[in-house]
C-alpha positions, 0 to 999 in steps of 0.5 A: 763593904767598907762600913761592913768591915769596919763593923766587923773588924771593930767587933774582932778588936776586943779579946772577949768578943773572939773568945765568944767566937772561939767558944761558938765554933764548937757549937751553938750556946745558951747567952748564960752558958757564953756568959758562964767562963767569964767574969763579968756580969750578964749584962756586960756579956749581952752587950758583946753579943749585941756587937757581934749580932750587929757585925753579922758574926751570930745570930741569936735565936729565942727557943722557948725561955732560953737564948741560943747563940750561933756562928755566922761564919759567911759573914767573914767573908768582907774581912777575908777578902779585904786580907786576901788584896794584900796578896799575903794571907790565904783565903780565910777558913774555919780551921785557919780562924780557930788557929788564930783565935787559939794563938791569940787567947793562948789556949 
């Protein structure tokens, strides 16, 4: 469990990645539509995903010509039940995770 939360808490560390998460919660998105509100390239989109495929927190899936990003809200699961040992966090659901991306990037 350590290395999995390790993974995915390294992923949660950068601002861009939990907008990305923020975004897919909503829904499942083309890579060049996540890409579209940010000012970066491509290629610098591309690799959060690969951090966030890698943490387990999307999936990308290949629908014809086009690349499709999904939430993979179970793997959560390590993160909130490491937060839930401290006995002060409840346990961990879609809506709290939106709250907290949403009191983070102020929108």
């Amino acid at each position: 469990m350590a290395n999995t939360l390790d993974t995915i808490l390294s992923a949660l560390a950068d601002p861009t990645r939990r907008a990305i998460l923020s975004m897919l919660l909503e829904d499942d998105m083309a890579v060049t539509d996540v890409a579209e509100p940010f000012q970066m390239s491509l290629a610098a989109i591309s690799k959060h995903l690969a951090i966030l495929t890698s943490a387990g927190l999307i999936s990308r899936e290949k629908r014809g010509r086009v690349t499709w990003c999904k939430l993979e809200p179970e793997a959560m699961r390590d993160a909130s039940v490491w937060m839930q040992g401290f006995g002060q966090f409840d346990r961990m659901d879609l809506d709290a995770f939106e709250r907290f991306l949403d009191a983070e990037l102020g929108d």
